[in-house]
N, C-alpha and C positions, 0 to 999 in steps of 0.2 A: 682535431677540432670538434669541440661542440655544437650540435647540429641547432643551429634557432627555432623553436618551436613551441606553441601552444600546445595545451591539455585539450583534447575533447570536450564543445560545452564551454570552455574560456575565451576570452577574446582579448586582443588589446583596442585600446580606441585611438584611432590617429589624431588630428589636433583637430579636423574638420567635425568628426562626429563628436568629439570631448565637448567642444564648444556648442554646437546644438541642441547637448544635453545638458549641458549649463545654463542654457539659455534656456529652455521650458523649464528645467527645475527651478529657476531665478522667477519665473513668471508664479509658476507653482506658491513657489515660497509668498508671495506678494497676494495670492489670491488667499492663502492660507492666514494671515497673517492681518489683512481685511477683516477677519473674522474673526480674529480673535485669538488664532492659536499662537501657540509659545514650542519654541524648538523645546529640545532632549536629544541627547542620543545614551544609547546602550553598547556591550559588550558585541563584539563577534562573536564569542565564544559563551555558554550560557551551562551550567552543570545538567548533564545530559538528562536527567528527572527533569529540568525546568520545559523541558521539548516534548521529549514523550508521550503521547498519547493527546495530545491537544488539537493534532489538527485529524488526521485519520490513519489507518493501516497505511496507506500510498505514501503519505508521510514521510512516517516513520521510516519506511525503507529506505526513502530517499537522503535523509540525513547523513551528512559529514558527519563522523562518529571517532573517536577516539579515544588512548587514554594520553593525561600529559606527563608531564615532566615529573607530577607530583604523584603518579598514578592514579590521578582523578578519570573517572569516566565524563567527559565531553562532549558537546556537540557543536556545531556550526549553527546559528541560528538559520530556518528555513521561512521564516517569515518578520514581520516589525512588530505581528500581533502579542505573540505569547511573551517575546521579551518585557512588551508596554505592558501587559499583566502582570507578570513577577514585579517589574519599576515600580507599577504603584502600589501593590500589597506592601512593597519597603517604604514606599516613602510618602502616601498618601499622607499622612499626618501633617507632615509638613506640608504638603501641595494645597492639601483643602480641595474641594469638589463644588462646584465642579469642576473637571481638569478638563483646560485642550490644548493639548500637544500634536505637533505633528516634526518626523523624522524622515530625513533622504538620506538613504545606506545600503548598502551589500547586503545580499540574502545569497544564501546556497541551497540546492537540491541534485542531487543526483539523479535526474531523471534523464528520459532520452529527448536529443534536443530537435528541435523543430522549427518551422519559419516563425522568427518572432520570439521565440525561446531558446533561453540558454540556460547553464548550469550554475552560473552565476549572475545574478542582477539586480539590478536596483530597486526599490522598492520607494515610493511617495507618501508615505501615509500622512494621515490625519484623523484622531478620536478625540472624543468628547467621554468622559470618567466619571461618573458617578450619579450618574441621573437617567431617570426611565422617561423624562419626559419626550411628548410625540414631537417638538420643537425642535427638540436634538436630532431626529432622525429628520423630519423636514430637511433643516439645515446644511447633515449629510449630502442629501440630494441635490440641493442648491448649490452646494461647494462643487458638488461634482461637476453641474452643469456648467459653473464659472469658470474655472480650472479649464475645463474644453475648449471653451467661446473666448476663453482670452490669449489663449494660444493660436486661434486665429481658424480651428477649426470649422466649417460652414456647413458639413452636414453629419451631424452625428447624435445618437438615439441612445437616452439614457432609463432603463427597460428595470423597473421596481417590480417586487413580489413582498411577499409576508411568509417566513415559515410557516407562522401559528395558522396561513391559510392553509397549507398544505399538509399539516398533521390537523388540523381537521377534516380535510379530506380521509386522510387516511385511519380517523376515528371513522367516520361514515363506512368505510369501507373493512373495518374490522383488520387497518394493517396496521396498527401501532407499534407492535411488537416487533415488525421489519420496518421501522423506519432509516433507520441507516442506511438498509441497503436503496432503500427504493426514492429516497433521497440523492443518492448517490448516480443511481443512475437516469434520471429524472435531469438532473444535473449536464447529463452527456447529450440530450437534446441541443441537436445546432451543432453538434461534435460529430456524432453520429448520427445515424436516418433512424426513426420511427420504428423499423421494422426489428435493427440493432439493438434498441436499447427496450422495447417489447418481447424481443430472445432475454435479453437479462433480465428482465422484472420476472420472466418465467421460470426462469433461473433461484429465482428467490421464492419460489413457492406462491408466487402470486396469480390469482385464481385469471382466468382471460377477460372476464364479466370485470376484473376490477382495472385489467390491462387497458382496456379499452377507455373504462372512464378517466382515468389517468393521462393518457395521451389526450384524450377529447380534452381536459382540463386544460392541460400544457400547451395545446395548440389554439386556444382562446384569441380573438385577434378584434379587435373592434376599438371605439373609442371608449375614455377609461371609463364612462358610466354604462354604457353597456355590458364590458367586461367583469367589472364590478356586481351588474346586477346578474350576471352565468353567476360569479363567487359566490354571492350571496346563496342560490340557489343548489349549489354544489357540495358545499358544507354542512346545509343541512339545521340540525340541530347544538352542533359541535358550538362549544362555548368557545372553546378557544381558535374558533375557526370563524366563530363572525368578530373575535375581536380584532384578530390580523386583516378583517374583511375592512372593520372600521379602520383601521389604521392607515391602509390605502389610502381607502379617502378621504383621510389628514389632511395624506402629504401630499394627493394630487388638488385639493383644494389650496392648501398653500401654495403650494406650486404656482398656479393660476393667479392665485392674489400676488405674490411676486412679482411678475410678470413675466415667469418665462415662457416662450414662443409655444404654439400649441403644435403638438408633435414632439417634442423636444423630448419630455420626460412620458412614458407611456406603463400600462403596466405588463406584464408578461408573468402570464404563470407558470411558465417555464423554468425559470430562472431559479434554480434551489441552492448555490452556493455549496459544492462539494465538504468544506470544512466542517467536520461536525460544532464549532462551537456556537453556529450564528442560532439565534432564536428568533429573533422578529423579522422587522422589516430586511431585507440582501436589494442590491444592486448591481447591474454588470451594463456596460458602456460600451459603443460600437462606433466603429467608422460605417455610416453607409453602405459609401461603396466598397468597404470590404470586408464584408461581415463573415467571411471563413476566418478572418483575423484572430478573432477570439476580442474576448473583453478589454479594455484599456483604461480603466480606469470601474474596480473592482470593491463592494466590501457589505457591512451590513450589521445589524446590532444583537451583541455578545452580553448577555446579563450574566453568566455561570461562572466566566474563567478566570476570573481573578480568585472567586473562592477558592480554587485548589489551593491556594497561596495565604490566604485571609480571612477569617470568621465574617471581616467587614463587608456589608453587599458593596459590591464594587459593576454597577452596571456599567455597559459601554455601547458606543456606538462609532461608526468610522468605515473609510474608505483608501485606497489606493491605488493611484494612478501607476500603470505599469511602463515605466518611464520606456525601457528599450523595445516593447512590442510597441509603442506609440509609436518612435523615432524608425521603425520600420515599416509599419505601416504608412508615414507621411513620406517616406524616402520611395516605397513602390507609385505611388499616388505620386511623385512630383512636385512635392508640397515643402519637400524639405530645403530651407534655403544652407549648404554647406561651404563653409569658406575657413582658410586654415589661420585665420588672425582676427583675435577679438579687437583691430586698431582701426581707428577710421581714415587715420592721415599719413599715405607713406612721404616720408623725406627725402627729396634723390639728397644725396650729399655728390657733392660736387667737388671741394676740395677742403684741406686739412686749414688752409688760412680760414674757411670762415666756420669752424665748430665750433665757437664760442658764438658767432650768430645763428649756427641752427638749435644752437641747444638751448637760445633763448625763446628761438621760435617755439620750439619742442613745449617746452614750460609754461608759452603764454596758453599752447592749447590744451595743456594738459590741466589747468589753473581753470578754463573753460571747459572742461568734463570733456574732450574730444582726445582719444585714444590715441596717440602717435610712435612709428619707428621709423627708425629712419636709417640709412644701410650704411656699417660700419666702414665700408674703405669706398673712397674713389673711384669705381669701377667705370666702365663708360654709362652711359645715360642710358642706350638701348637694353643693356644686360638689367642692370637695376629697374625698371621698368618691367621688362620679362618676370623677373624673379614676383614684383607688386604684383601684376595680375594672375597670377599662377596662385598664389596667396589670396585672391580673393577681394584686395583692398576696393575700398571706391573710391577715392581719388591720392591720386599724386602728386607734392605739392615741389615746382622744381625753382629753385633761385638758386643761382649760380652769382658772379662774380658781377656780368654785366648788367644782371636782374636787382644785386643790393647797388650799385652806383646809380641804377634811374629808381631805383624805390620800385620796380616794380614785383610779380611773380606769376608764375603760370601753375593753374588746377587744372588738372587733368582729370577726365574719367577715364577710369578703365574701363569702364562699360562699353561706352560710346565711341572711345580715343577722343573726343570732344578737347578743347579746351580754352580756359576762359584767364583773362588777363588781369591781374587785381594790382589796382593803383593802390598802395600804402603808404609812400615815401616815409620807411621807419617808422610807422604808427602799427605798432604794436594791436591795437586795439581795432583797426581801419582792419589788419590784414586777419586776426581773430572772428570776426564777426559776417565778413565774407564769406569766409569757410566752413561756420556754422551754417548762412544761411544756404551755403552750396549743398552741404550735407543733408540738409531736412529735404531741402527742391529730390534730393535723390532717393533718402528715403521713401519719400510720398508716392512715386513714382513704382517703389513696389511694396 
């Protein structure tokens, strides 16, 4: 016998989490969609130069790697970004620009896994192609903050920076020429303590006079005009260090003219986005209460990367919600509601004489957008019953033999065991519009 088992880093999804994650991608999809963007999807598999060297050394390690059948050398995509780069160097012509797409798909990295992380997962994106406008990035931000808020989260902090701030700093400080590294670990702030990632910038030849202002910048905390006016002051003379300065405060102006809630969207000059491709504006997204989490919704604007691919400027801008650290983080919090059946209406079946009337029942709710199954053999009433509530259902709907001779039927909660008695005498539409209205009263209630 073969032993059943998972890879290190893989998982399977039972129906209870499959469906939770259907259901914020669906909201996802809908918030994305608001605005404008238009699906695509890409290859898993991308000719191994397509990957390379795009996102960083850590990267690169971590990619699925192979040759095929063809002895191509290959990769696994490890991210939506670099694929949506090669997509449009091929087919920008036909798209026109500006582009907005967004894609929900599998990503791989070999890396080591941790809470909230795996070796395989999902990825949410959403970019905008072919424009530097500061509206695009606004936008960005605003998508983010929607996507959250319409998922029903209630406290979570959506935390902007500027590259172009942060390699002005680092013109000021004469460290341009290590910026990689010192981006990099700048990066690991909120990962690591202060103390840790001050051993690495020294590590990099970074002088302690420049350590210090570094951290001092990074841990900037006040409201975004205060903050703003440390940037201002921080950067100096650096051109491209009061443009990233202005550019903030675009998007925290817009922000405000929008109307999202004050606190919501904040700036953090922490926040430097590991990948080397981002140049402007980055973002990274938090629970609250659980900000060892990591980020949940991630991303920032890429002007370069499409050129490896294209003479054409191909700027971008975009973010992604990290669908399985979300759904773990709302799972430790409480927040997740998990149930093993996307149906709203279970049907006891009671006997084989009347399947021709439940399957009309079946039809009229299903003709009415309401979800129904109903359980293939005659079992006793208690067993089918056990089975609905173990499944998750919210009501039960039972008509038996004595129920279709007076026209009546009995709704049950699972919740509650409650149950209520609906007069339809055969009216189809009597016994449809009940059950909707029994469904919404339960909804509402959570």
């Amino acid at each position: 016998m073969i032993e059943p088992r998972t890879l290190k880093g893989f998982r399977d999804h039972l129906p209870a989490q499959a469906l939770a994650r259907e259901n914020i991608l669906d909201i996802a999809r809908r918030v994305y969609r608001s605005y404008g963007f238009a699906p695509i999807d890409t290859p898993a598999l991308e000719y191994l130069e397509i990957l390379t060297g795009k996102g960083s050394d850590e990267t690169d390690k971590q990619l699925y790697r192979f040759k095929d059948h063809g002895g191509r050398d290959v990769g696994m995509r490890f991210d939506l970004t670099v694929p949506l780069a090669r997509f449009c160097a091929q087919h920008i012509a036909t798209l026109g620009t500006p582009f907005k797409r967004y894609q929900m798909a599998s990503v791989w990295r070999g890396e080591n896994t941790q809470r909230g992380r795996y070796r395989e997962f999902m990825q949410c994106d959403f970019d905008t192609i072919g424009t530097t406008s500061p509206v695009a990035d606004l936008e960005t931000v605003l998508v983010a903050h929607d996507v959250l808020k319409a998922i029903g989260i209630e406290k979570f902090t959506v935390r902007v920076n500027d590259r172009r701030v942060l390699s002005g700093m680092l013109q000021e400080l004469s460290l341009a020429d290590r910026s990689t590294h010192v981006l990099r670990s700048l990066d690991k702030l909120g990962k690591a303590t202060s103390e840790a990632v001050a051993a690495e910038l020294s590590s990099h030849r970074v002088p302690d006079e420049a350590i210090a202002k570094l951290l001092s910048m990074a841990q900037l905390r006040g409201t975004p005009s205060v903050v703003l006016a440390a940037l201002d002051t921080l950067v100096g003379s650096s051109e491209i260090g009061r443009v990233g300065v202005a550019s903030l405060r675009r998007v925290l102006d817009g922000v405000q003219k929008a109307g999202v809630a004050d606190g919501r969207v904040v700036v953090d000059p922490s926040i430097a986005r590991g990948l080397d491709y981002y140049t402007g504006i980055v973002l990274e997204s938090f629970l609250d209460e659980l900000p060892g989490l990591g980020s949940i919704c991630s991303g920032g604007r890429y002007d370069n990367l499409a050129g490896l691919y294209t003479k054409q400027s191909l700027p971008g801008v975009g973010a992604s919600v990290g669908i399985d650290r979300l759904l773990a983080g709302l799972e430790e919090l409480g927040r997740l509601h998990l149930t093993e059946t996307p149906a709203d209406v279970f049907l006891v079946f009671f006997s084989e004489e009347h399947l021709g009337d439940y399957l009309r029942v079946a039809a009229a709710l299903r003709v009415a957008g309401m979800a129904v199954e109903f359980f293939p053999e005659a079992k006793r009433v208690g067993q089918q019953l056990k089975v609905a509530a173990k499944k998750g259902f919210p009501v039960a709907l039972l008509i038996g033999s004595d129920e279709f001779a007076a026209g009546t039927a009995q709704l049950k909660s699972l919740a509650t065991q409650a149950s209520a008695t609906i007069n339809w005498h055969g009216d189809l539409h009597v016994l449809v519009d009940a059950i909707h209205s029994q469904l919404q009263a339960i909804r509402a209630k959570h």
